[in-house]
C-alpha positions in Angstrom: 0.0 0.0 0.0 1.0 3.5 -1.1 2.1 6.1 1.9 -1.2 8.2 2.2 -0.5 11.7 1.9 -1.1 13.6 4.6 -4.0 16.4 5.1 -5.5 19.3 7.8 -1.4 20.0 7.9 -0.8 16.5 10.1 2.6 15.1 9.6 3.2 12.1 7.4 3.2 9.1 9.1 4.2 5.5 7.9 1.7 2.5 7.7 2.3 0.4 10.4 4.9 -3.1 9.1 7.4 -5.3 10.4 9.9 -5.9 7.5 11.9 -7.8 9.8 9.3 -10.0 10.5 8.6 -10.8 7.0 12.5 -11.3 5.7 12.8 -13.9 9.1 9.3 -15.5 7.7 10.6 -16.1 4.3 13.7 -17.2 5.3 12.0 -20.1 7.2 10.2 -21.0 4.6 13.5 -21.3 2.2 15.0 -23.1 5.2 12.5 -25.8 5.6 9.4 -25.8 3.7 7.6 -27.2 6.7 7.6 -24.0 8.0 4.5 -23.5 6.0 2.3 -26.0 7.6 2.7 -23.8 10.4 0.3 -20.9 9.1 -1.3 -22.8 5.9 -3.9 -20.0 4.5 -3.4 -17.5 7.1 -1.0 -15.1 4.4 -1.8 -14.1 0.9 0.8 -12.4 -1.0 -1.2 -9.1 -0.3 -0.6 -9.1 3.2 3.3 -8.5 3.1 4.3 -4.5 3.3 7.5 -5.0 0.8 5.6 -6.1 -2.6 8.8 -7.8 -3.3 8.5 -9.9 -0.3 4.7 -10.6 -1.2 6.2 -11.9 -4.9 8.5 -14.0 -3.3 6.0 -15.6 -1.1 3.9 -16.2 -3.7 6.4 -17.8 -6.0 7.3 -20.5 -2.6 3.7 -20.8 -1.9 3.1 -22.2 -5.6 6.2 -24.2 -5.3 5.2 -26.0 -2.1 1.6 -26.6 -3.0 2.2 -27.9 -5.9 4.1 -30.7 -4.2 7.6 -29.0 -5.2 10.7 -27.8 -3.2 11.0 -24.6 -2.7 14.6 -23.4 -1.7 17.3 -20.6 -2.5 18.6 -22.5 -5.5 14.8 -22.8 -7.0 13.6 -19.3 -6.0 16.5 -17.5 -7.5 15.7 -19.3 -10.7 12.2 -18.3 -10.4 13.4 -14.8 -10.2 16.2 -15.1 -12.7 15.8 -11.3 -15.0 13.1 -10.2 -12.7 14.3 -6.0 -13.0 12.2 -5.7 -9.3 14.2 -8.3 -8.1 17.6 -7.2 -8.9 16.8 -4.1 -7.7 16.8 -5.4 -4.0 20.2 -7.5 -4.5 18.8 -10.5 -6.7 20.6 -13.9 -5.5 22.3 -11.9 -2.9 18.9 -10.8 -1.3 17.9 -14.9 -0.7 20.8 -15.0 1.1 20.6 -12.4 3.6 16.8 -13.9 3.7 18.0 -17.1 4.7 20.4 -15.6 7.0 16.7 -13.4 8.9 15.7 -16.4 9.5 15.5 -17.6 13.2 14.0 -21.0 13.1 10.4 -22.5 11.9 9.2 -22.4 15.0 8.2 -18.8 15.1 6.8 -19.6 11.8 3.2 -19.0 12.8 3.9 -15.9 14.7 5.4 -14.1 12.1 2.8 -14.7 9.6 -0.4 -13.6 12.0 1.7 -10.3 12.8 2.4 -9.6 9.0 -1.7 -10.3 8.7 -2.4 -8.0 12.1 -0.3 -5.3 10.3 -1.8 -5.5 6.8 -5.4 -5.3 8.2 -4.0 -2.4 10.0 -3.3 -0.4 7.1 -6.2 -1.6 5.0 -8.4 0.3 7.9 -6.3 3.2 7.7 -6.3 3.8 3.8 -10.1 3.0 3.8 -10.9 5.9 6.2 -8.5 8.4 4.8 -10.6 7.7 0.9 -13.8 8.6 3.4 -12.2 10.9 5.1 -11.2 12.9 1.2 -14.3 11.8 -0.5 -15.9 14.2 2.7 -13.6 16.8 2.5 -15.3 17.7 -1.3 -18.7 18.9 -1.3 -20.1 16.8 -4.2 -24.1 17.3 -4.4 -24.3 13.8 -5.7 -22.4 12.4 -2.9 -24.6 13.2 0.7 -23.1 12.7 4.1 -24.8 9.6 4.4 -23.8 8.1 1.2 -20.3 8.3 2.4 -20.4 7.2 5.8 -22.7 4.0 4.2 -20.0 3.5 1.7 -17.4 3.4 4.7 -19.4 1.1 6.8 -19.8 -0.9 3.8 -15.9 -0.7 2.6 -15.2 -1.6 7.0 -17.6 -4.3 7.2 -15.7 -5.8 3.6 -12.7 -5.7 5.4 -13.8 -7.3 8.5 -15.1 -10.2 6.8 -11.7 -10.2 5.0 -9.7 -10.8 7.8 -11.4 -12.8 9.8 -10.9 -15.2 6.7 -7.6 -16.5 8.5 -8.9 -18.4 11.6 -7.4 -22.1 11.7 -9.1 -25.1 10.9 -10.8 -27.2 13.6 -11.0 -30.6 14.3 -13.9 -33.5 14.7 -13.8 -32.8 18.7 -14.1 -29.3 18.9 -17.0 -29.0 16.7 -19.0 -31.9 18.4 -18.6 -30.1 21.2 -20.4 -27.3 19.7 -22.8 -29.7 18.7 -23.4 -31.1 22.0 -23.8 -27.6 23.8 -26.9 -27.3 20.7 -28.6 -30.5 21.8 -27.9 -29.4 25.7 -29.1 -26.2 25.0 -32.2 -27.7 23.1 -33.0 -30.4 25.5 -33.2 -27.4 28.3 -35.5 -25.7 26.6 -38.0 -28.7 26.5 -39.6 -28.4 23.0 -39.0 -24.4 22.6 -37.4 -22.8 19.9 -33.9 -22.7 19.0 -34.3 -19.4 17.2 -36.4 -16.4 17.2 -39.7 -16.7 16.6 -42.5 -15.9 13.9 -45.6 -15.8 16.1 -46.8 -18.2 13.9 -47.1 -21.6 15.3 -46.8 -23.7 12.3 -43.8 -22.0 10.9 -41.9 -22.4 13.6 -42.6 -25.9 14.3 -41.4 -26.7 10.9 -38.0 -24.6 11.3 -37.6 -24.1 14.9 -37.5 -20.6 14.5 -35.5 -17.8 13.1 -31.8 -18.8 13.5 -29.0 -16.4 13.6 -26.9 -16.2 10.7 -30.2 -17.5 8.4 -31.1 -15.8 5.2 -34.6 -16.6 5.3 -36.4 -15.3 2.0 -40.5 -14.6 1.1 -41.6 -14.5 -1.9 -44.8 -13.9 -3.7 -47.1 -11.9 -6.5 -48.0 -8.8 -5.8 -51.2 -8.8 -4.2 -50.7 -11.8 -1.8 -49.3 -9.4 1.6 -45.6 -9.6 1.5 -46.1 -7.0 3.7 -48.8 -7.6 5.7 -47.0 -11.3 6.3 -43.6 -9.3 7.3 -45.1 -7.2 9.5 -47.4 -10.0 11.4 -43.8 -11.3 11.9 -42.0 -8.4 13.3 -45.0 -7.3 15.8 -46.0 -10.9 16.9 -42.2 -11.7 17.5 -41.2 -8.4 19.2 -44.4 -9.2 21.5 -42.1 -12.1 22.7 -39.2 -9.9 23.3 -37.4 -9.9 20.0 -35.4 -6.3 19.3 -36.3 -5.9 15.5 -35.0 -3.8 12.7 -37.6 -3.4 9.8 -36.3 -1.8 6.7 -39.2 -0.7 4.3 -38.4 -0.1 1.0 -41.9 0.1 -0.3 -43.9 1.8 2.2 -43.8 4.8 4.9 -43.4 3.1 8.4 -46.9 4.8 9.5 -48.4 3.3 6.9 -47.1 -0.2 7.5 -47.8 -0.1 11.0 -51.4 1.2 10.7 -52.2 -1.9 9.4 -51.2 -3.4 13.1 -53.0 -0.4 14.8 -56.4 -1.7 12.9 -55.8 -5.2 13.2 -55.1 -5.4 17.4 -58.2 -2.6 17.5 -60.7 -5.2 15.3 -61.0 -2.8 12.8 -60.5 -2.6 9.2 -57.6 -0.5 7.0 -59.5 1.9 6.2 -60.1 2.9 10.2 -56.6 3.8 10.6 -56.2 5.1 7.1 -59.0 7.2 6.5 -61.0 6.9 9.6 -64.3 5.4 8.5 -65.2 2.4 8.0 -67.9 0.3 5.6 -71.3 -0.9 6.8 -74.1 -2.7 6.0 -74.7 -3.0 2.1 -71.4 -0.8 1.3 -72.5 2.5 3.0 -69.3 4.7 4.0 -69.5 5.8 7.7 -66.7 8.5 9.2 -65.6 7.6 12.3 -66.0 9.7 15.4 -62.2 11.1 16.8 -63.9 10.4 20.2 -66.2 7.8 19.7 -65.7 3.7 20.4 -63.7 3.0 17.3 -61.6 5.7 17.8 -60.9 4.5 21.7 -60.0 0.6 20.8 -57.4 2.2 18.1 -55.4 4.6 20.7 -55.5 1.7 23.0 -54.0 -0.4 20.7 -51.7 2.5 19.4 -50.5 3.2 22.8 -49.3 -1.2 22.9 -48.2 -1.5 19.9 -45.7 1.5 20.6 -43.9 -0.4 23.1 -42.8 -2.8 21.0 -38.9 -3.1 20.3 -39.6 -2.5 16.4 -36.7 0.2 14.7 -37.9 1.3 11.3 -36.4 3.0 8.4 -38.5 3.8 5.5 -35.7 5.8 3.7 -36.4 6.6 -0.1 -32.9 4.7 -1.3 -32.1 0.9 0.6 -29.1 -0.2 -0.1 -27.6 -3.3 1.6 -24.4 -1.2 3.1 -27.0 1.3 4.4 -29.3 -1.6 6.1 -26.1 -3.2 7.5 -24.9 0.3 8.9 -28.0 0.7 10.8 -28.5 -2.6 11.9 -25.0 -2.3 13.4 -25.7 0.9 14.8 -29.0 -0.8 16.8 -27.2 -3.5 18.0 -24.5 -1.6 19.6 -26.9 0.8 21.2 -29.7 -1.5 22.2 -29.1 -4.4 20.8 -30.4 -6.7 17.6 -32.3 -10.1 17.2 -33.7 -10.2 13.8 -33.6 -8.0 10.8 -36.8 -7.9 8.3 -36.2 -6.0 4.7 -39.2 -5.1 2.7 -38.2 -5.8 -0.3 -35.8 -6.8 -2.4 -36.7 -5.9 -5.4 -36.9 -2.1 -3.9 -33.6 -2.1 -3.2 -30.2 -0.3 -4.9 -26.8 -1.8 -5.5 -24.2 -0.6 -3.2 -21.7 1.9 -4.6 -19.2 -1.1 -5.3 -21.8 -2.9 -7.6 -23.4 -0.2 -9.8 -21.5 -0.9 -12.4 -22.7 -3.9 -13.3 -25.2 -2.9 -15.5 -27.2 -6.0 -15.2 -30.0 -6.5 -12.6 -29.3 -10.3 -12.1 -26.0 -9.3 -11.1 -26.8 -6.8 -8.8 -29.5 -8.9 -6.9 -27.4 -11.5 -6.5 -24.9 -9.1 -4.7 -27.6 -7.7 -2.6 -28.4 -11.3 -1.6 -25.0 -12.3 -1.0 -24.5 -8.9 1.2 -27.5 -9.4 3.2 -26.3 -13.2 4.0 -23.4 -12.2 5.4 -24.6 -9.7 7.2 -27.2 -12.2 8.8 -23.9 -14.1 9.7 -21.7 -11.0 10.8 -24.8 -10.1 13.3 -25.5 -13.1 14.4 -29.1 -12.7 13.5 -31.8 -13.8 11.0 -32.8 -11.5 7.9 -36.5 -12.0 7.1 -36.1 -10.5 3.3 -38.8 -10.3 1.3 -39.0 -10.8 -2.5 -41.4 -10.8 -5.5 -42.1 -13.5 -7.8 -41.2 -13.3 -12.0 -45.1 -13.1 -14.1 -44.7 -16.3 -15.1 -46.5 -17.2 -12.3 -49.6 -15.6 -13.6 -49.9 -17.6 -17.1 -49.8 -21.1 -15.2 -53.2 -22.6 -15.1 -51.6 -24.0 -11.4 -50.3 -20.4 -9.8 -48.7 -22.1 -6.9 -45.3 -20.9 -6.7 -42.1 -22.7 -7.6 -38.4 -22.1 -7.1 -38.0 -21.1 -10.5 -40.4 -18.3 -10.1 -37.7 -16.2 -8.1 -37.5 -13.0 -10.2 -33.9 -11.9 -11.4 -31.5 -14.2 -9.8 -31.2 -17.3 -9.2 -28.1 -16.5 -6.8 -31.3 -15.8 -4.4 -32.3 -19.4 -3.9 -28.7 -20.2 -3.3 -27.7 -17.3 -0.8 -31.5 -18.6 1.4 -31.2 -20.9 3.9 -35.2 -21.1 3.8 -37.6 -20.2 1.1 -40.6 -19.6 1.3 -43.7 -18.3 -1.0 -47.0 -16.7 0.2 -50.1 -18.7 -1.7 -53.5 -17.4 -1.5 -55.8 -19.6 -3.4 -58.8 -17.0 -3.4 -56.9 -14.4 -4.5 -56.5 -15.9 -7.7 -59.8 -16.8 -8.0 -61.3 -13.4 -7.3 -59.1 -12.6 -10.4 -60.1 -15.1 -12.7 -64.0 -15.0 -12.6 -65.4 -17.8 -15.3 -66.8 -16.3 -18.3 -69.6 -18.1 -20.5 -68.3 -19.1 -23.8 -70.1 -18.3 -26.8 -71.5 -21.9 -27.7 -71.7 -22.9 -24.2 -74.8 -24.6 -23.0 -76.8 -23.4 -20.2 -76.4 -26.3 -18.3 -72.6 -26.5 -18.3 -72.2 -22.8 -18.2 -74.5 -22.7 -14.8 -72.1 -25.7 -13.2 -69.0 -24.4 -14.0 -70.0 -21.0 -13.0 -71.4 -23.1 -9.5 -67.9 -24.9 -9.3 -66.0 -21.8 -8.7 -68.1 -20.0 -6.8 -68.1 -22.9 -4.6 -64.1 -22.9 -4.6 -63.7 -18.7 -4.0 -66.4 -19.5 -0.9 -64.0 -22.4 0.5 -60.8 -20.9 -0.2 -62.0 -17.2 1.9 -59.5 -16.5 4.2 -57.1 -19.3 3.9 -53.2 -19.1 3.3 -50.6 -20.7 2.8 -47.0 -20.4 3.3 -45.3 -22.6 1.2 -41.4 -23.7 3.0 -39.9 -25.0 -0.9 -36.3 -25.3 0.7 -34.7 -25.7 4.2 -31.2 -26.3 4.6 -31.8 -28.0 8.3 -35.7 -29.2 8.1 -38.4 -30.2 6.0 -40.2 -28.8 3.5 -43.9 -28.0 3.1 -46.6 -26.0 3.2 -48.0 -23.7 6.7 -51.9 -22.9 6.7 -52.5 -19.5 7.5 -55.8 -17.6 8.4 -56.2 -14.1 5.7 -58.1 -11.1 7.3 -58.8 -9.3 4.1 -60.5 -6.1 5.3 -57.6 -5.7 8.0 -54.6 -6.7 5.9 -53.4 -9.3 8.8 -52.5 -13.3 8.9 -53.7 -15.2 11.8 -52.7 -18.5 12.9 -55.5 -21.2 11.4 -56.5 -22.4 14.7 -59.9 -22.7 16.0 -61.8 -20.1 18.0 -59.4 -17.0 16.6 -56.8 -15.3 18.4 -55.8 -11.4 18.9 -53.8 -9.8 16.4 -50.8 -9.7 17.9 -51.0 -12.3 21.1 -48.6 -10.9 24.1 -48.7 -7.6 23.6 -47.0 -5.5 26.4 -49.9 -4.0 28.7 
């Protein structure tokens, strides 16, 4: 890495190395080529201050894994009319390498400082580019874009170094697996992972697991949204600290939907305060009458829950990941939900690509691993391609993920919202031209029968599960208040467990 130059009139100062420490490294490794079992993948050429000591290392780390010796005699042929390499001493500069070198024992040592040092100047060139990108007032660069390009660039970098951890053995990951089953046979049949507040779901997945990309997908028109949101206020009534990006709709307006469903009224209460009766007749509701009094009592509960929104104009995934840090530092996280993906704009890094498959597989990958950096599940939400719609059978498949494929792979569970009388609704039967009275009367009697027994039902189809079966979840659809219910006899409230 370059010197950055200084600015604000501070003195220059150099990026933290230890050239010592990588001459004594590559001397071990020209000494005995054992030395490199000692640090395996920990070093990339990359890592090493001196370029020319990164070539070298390079040149024995080909050598060796590819089963050959690597030794002065070899690596000065490898160099032989190599102008950088003369320029240090050539043949002469392997000596004085061999002669840094203090045994193979320190091997491993040697190579994690060389790693501690590169990482250490990676973080300071990435905030001095912040810190100069900020210094120029650039209109179509905010403030925020910046510092979300910085956390992005940070959290890039994070994941880049904690790439070098050793390999484990058998017993110390079955010990892990132990303290799971320990853990799971305390909790006598509970959940593993955060969950849904719906009973079926989380029977079939044990919950929301940290680390889990767990995706949604449906048509427009089926309640991505309403389903989302069920999940976040049902699960922060159990104690869950959620983060709810909305991409598609003002926070208010999501969470009036919860206002109308815990208050037993329709949308259109919250929304527009009134409300339709008997035969379709519009009545206003009263700001002090009985209507009005259930939705401030259910305003006033559903405020306590430990729900964080954002509803900013532009998502990105480096701006959901620096506020989902941000929470989780300040009050702590448990689950993320994104609303949707299709919403959603590259991050700086990836708007170049031009091509939307692309850049929806890099959102997917980037919300992964920030499910796995947090420790937490992200409940994203995605829509369906049309292709859905010119199937005589609508019910969603794995192929009908729209852009990317790289979405089923990035999911640990995938799931698609099915509502039967949806479809139905849309599809009314229409009498053909030379179609008999008789057949035109039972066919028209066939689906109204099926709209009447498909009313309210949903399902939620689980098409793939990395750890669990697959299958579909029956849901209960509120259609006048926008809310999923648990399909379980004799009802339940809205959101069950809401804080008094």
């Amino acid at each position: 890495m370059s010197v950055p130059a200084p600015f604000l009139g501070t003195p220059i100062r150099l990026p933290p190395a230890n050239l010592a420490a990588e001459q004594a490294l590559l001397g071990a490794l020209l000494a005995n080529n054992k030395a490199y079992d000692r640090f395996g993948g920990l070093l990339e050429a990359r890592h090493f201050a001196d370029a020319i000591h990164g070539r070298i290392f390079d040149g024995i780390r080909r050598r060796i894994e590819s089963g050959r010796v690597a030794d002065a005699l070899s690596m000065r042929q490898e160099f032989e009319g190599n102008a950088a390499f003369d320029e240090v001493g050539g043949a002469a500069y392997i000596a004085q390498l061999l002669s840094s070198m203090t045994g193979i024992v320190n091997a491993g040592e040697y190579a994690k400082e060389i790693r501690e040092l590169w990482m250490r100047r990676e973080i300071i060139g990435t905030c001095i580019a912040a810190a100069e990108r900020a210094f120029v007032y650039d209109p179509e660069l905010p403030a925020p874009a910046i510092l979300a390009s910085l956390d992005s660039d940070l959290a890039e970098l994070s994941r880049d170094g904690a790439g070098g951890g050793e390999a484990r053995d058998s017993a110390t990951v079955v010990r892990e697996v132990m303290d799971g089953f320990t853990a799971a046979a305390a909790r006598q049949g509970g959940l593993a992972g955060v969950t849904t507040g719906y009973a079926g779901f989380d029977r079939m997945t044990g919950g929301m697991m940290g680390g889990q990309l767990l995706l949604c997908g449906a048509r427009p028109g089926m309640g991505k949204t309403a389903l989302s949101l069920g999940i976040a206020a049902r699960s922060a009534a159990a104690g869950t600290r959620i983060f709810y990006a909305s991409a598609e709709m003002l926070a208010a307006q999501v969470l009036a939907r919860a206002v109308a469903a815990q208050a037993g009224q329709p949308i259109t209460a919250a929304l527009r305060a009134g409300v339709e009766g008997e035969g379709g007749a519009w009545r206003q509701l009263a700001a002090g009458g009985p209507e009005a009094h259930e939705m401030a009592l259910a305003a006033r509960r559903i405020g306590q829950l430990p729900i964080h929104w954002d509803d900013s104009a532009r998502h990105t995934a480096a701006s959901v990941r620096q506020k989902a840090r941000l929470m989780k530092r300040r009050m702590g996280l448990d689950a993320i939900v994104v609303d949707y993906l299709g919403r959603m704009q590259p991050s700086q890094r990836a708007t170049g690509f031009k091509n939307r498959v692309i850049e929806v597989g890099e959102m997917a990958r980037d919300l992964k691993c920030l499910a796995m950096e947090l420790d937490v599940p992200v409940f994203l939400l995605a829509q369906l391609s049309r292709g859905v719609e010119s199937r005589e059978n609508k019910r969603p498949m794995l192929s009908d993920l729209r852009d990317s494929g790289e979405i089923e792979q990035e999911a640990d569970v995938v799931t698609f919202l099915y509502r039967e009388h949806y479809y139905l609704l849309q599809n009314k039967p229409e009498r053909g031209p030379k179609e008999g009275e008789e057949a035109w009367n039972n066919r028209l009697d066939a689906w109204a029968n099926a709209l009447a027994a498909s009313e309210g039902k949903a399902e939620l189809i689980i098409a793939k599960q990395r750890q669990g079966p697959v299958g579909p979840v029956r849901l209960r659809f509120d259609g006048p208040r926008t809310w999923f219910y648990n399909d379980i006899a004799g009802g339940e409230p809205a959101i069950p467990g809401l804080p008094e």
